[in-house]
N, C-alpha and C positions, 0 to 999 in steps of 0.2 A: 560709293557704298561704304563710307568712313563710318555712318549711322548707327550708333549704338543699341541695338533692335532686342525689345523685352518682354520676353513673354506674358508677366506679368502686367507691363504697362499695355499693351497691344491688342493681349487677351480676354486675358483674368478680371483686371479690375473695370474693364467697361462693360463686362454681364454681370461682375455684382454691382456696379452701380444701378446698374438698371432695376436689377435686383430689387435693391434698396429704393430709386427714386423712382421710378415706373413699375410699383407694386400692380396697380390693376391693369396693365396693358397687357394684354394679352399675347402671351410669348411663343405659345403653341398654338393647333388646332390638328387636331388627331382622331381621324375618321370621323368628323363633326361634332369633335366636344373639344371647346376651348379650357386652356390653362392661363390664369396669369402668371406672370413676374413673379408675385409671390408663392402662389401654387409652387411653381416650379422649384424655386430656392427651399421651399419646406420640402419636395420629395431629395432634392440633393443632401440635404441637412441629414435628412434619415439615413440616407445610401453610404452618406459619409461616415455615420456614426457604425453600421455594420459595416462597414470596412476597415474600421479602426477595432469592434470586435473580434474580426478576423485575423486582425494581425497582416490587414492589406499595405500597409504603409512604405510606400517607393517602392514597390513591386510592379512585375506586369502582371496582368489581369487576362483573363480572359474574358470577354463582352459578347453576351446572345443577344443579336441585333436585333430586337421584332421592334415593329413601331408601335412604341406605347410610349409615355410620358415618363417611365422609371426608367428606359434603355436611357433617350435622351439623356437624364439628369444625371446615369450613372456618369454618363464622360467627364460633366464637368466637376461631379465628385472622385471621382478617379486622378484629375489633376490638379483639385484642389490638395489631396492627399499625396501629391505626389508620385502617381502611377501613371504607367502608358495601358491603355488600354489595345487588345487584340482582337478585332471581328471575327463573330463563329457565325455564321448563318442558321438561322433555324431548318432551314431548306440546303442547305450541305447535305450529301452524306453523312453520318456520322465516323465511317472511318476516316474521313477527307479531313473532317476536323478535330478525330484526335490526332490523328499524324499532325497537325498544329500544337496541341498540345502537348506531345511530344517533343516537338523543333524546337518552342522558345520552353519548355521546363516551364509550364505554368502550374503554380498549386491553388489558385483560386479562377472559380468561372462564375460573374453575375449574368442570374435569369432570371427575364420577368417569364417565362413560357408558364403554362398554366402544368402541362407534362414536362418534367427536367429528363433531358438527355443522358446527363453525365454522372454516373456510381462511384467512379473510383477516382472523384478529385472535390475538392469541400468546391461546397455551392452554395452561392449569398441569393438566395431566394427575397427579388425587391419585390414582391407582391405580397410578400408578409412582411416588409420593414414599416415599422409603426414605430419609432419612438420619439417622437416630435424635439428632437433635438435642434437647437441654433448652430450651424457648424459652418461658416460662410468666410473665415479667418483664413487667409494665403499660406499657405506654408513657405518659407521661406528660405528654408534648409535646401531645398531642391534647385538644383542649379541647372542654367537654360540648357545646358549641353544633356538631360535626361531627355529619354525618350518619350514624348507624348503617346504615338501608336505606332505597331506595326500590321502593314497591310500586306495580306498576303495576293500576289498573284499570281496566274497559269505560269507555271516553270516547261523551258524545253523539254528538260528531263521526264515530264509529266507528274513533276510531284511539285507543288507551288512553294514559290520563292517569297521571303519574308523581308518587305523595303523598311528599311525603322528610319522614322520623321521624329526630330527631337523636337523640344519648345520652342528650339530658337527657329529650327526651320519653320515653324508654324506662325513664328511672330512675322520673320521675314515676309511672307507669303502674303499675313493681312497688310504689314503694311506698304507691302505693294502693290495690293488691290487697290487701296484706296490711293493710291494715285496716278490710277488710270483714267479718272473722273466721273467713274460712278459715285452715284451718293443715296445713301440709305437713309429713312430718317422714321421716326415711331408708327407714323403713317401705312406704312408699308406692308404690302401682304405679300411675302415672300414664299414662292414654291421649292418643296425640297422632295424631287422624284426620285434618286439615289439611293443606290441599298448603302449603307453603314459599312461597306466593306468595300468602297469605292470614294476614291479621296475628294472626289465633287460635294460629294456629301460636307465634308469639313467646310469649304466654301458655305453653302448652302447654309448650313448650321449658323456657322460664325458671324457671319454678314449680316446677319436680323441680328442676332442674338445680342451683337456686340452696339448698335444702333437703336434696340429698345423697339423692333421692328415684330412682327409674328411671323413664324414659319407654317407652312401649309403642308403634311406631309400626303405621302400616296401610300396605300394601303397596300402589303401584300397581298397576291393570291388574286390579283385581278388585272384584266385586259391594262395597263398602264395607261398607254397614251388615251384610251377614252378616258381613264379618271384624271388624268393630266388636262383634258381638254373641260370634264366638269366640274373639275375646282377653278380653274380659271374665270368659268362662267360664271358660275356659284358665287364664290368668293370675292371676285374682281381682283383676281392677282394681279401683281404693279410689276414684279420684280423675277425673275429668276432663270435659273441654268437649262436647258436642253439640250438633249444629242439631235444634231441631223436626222436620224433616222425616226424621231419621235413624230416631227414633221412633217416628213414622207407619210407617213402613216395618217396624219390627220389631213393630210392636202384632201381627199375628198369629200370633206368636211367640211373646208374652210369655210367655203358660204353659209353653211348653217352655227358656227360659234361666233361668239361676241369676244374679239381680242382687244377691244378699244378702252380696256383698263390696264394691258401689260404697256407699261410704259419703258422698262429697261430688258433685255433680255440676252442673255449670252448663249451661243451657240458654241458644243464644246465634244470633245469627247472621241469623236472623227472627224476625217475629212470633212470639208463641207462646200456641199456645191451650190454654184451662183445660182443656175435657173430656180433650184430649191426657194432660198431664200427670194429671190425677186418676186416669186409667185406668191409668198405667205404676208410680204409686206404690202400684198396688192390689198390686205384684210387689216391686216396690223398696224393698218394706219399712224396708231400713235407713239410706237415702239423705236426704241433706237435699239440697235441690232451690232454687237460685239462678236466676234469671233474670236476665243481662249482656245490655246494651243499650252500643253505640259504632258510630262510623263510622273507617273509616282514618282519617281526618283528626286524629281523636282519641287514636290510640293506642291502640288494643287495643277498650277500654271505658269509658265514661264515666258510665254509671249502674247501677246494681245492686239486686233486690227478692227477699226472702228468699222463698221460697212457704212457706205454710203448711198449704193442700193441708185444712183444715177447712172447708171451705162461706164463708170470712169473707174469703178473698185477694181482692183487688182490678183488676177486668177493667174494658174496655170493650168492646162486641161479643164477648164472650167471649176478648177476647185479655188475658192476663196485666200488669198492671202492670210499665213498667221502672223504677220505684221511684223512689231520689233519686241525686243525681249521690255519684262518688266524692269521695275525700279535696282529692285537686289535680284538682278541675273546679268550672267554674261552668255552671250550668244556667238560663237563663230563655229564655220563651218571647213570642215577641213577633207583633204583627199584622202584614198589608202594607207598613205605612209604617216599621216597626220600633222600634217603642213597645212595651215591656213591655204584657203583659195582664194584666188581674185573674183572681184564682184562679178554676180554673172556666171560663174562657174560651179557645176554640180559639186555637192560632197555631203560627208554626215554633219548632222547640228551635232554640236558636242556644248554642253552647260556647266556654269560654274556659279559661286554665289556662296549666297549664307542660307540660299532655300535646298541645295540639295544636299541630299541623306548623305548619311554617314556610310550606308551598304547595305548589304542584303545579311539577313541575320543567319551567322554563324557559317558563310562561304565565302570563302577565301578565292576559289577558285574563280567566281561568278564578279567577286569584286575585281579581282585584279585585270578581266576585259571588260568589265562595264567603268570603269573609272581610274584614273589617267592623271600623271602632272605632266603639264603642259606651260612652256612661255608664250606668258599673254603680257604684253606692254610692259616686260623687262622684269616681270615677276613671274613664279613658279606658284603656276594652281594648279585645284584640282578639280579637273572636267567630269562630266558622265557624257559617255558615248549612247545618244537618244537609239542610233539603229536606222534614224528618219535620213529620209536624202530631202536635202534643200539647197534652194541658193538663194541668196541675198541681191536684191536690185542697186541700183544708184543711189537709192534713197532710205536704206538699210533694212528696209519693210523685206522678209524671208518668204520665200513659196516655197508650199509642200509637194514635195513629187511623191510620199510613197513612200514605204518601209522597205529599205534596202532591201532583207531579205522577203520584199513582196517581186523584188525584179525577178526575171528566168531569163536562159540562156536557150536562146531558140534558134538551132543550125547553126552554133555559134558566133549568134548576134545575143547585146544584152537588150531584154525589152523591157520597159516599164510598161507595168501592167495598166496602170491607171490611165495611161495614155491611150490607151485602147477601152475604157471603161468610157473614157468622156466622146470620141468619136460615135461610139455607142446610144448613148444617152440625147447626145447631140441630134443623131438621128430620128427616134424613136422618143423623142418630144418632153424627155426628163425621165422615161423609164428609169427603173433603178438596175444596173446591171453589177456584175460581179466577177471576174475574170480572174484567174488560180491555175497555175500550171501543175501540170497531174503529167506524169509519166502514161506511156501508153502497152499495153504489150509486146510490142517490142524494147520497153526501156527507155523509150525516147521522149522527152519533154514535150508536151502539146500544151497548148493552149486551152482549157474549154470556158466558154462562157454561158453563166447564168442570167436567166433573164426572169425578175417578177414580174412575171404575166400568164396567162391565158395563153397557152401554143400557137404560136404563127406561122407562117411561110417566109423564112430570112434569108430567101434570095435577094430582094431588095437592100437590106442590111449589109449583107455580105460586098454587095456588086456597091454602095457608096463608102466600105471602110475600104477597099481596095483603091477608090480614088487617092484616099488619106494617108494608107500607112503600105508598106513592101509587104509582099506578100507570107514571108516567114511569121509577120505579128496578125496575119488573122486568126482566130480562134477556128482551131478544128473539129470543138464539137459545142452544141448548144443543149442546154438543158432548160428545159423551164419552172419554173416555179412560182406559185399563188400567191405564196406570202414569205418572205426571206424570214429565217429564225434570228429573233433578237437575244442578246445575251439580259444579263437580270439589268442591266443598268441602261436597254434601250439602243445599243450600241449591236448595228447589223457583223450574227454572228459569223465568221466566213468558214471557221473551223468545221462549224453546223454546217455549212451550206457545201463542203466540201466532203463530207462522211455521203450527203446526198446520192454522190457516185454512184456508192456501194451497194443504195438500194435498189 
């Protein structure tokens, strides 16, 4: 990882080239109106020129994310300028996102919203930028260790934490994409389902953007996975990201969509289980099928595991292998005391690199147990402790067990939760279940498990997880439910599904 890695060469200059040499290719498609190359670079030119009005220049921003064609361009005018941009959701709260604006001291927010939110901070209204400016020139002044964005996400505390990705982690990240052996090329109709405030998005963006490729976005405000299912059909999507849970959702689908134009696709975001994928490549004939494993911390993704989808890919409890770390990452896993493990042996993944962040914006507290120097092969780096428990095989490929703080301590035994999720599942034919340790009236940890479906009689269920596991890891209460609540990025919510209780 000696690799001199530049934002600018990585980034920057292969969307303006594109820019420049694939003027009419069409870069966007946004609620079914295409943009070219050029479109594109004229709405940047504008955004950049009111940002230079404002007095935006090497500052953080703050960015309302709708999906329209001036959000997009604001990004790549905000780092042509020299700024990190900061995601506000139009669908936040509005206190949730001044308290953001608050944390990072922003004095500028671009909106394309048609209604502005925000009174008492200047606002670069991009739905009235018109002044047909050329402004496509790299700034040069700005050095890869500035922040490109901060993303904020759910903090313990209940008030969200602020992960800052500089240029350089960003450069890192593409050019460790690309040599995993995916290949992008003009051709390409790239899907971008991701709200802007979810770092799959960056992926998604970058990956066409920088290949001369078109992005395909999804529209707030509607059912996702159907519109995920009728741009692919529509369009003939070739290329792009998905959560597991998107999947589930379309499995009763499958036979009526045409996936025999996605040719690449990466599976990301959760866990991800085998039966899942076996059953969608029984349609997806033509698709090769990656399983991306990362935490914000890391920049996009940090590990990567090709499926091979023949009876011989690599699970544990039926969840899919996240393979081995990428090009610029270090991967090892280590016990409580943070001692490397021997292969084969559980511990947390802890990461290192040039893709992960510098820390969470302005805590001190939150950096100093999320991130660590550690001796790795006779040098002093600096790790981020993921929180995931894994182990590592003979062949270095990592299986995920589970969010350490997803184990419970039951009679005091430790259970992994997940491993009672797959006996479940296993049984009940792929069902999607969900298993959360809740305290009982007397104080004491139980187990209960959720089940998407239609209410059954789980005596059968009960009497074959008893075969499987000691009687302390069955689940002592069942709830059922129709449709499990997804968070904004398609990702089953558990938080949601755990308030359920109460009602």
């Amino acid at each position: 990882m000696s690799e001199v890695l530049c934002f600018r060469n990585e980034v920057i200059e292969p969307i303006l080239l594109c820019i420049k040499e694939k003027a009419e290719n069409h870069a966007f498609c946004i609620e079914g109106k295409y943009y070219t190359y050029q479109e594109f670079g004229a709405y940047v030119s504008d955004i950049r020129w009111a940002l230079r009005e404002h007095g935006c220049e090497a500052v953080r921003v703050g960015l309302v994310i709708n999906n329209d064609i001036q959000t997009y361009a604001s990004i790549l005018a905000l780092w042509l300028e020299g700024c990190c941009y900061v995601p506000l959701h139009p669908n936040w709260p509005l206190d949730r996102c001044e308290d953001i604006v608050r944390q990072v001291e922003l004095e500028h927010i671009i909106d394309s919203s048609k209604v502005i939110r925000y009174s008492e901070i200047d606002v670069i209204n991009t739905r009235q930028v018109e002044c047909q400016h050329k402004l496509l020139d790299y700034n040069e002044i700005v050095p890869d260790s500035a922040l490109a964005y901060i993303l904020f996400t759910s903090g313990s505390t209940g008030r969200p934490k602020g992960v800052q990705i500089t240029r350089e982690n960003v450069a890192a990240f593409l050019n460790s994409f690309w040599k995993t052996g995916i290949a992008i090329n003009g051709t390409d109709r790239c899907l971008q389902c991701f709200d802007l405030s979810f770092d799959v998005s960056v992926q998604s963006i970058l990956v066409a953007l920088t290949r001369s490729a078109c992005v395909y976005t999804v529209p707030y405000g509607q059912m996702k996975f159907l519109s995920i299912a009728g741009l692919i059909e529509e369009y003939k999507i070739t290329f792009g990201a998905l959560p597991p849970s998107v999947l589930r959702y379309l499995q009763p689908y499958y036979g009526e969509i045409d996936f025999s134009s996605f040719r690449q696709c990466i599976l990301t975001a959760e866990a991800c289980p085998m039966d899942l994928v076996e059953d969608w490549l029984k349609y997806a004939t033509n698709t090769e099928v990656y399983d991306f494993y990362g935490p914000t911390e890391a920049t996009v993704y940090s590990t990567y595991y090709k499926i091979k989808a023949d009876g011989k890919d690599k699970t544990h409890n039926g969840i899919i292998s996240i393979g081995k770390p990428l090009a610029n990452v270090i991967g090892i896993i280590v016990d409580e005391e943070g001692h490397a493990v021997s292969t084969g042996t559980k511990g947390e993944l802890c990461l290192a690199g040039p893709q992960v962040s510098i820390g969470y914006w302005n805590d001190a507290a939150k950096n100093s147990q999320a991130f660590s120097m550690m001796e790795y092969q006779g040098e002093n780096i600096r790790f981020y402790y993921t929180g995931d428990l894994c182990y590592q095989d003979e062949e270095g490929d990592i299986l995920y067990l589970g969010r350490i703080d997803n184990q419970a301590k039951i009679q005091g035994f430790r259970v992994e939760l997940s491993e009672i999720e797959f006996h479940a599942r296993t049984f009940l034919h792929g069902t999607n279940v969900v298993c959360i340790a809740c305290q009982n009236e007397k104080k004491l940890d139980e187990i209960v498990m959720f089940i998407e479906s239609l209410e059954f009689e789980t005596k059968e269920l009960v009497d074959y997880m008893r075969t499987k596991m000691p009687q302390y890891m069955i689940p002592a209460k069942y709830v059922f439910v129709r449709t499990f609540p997804l968070n904004a990025n398609g990702k089953t919510d558990r938080n949601a599904i755990k308030l359920l209780l109460n009602k």
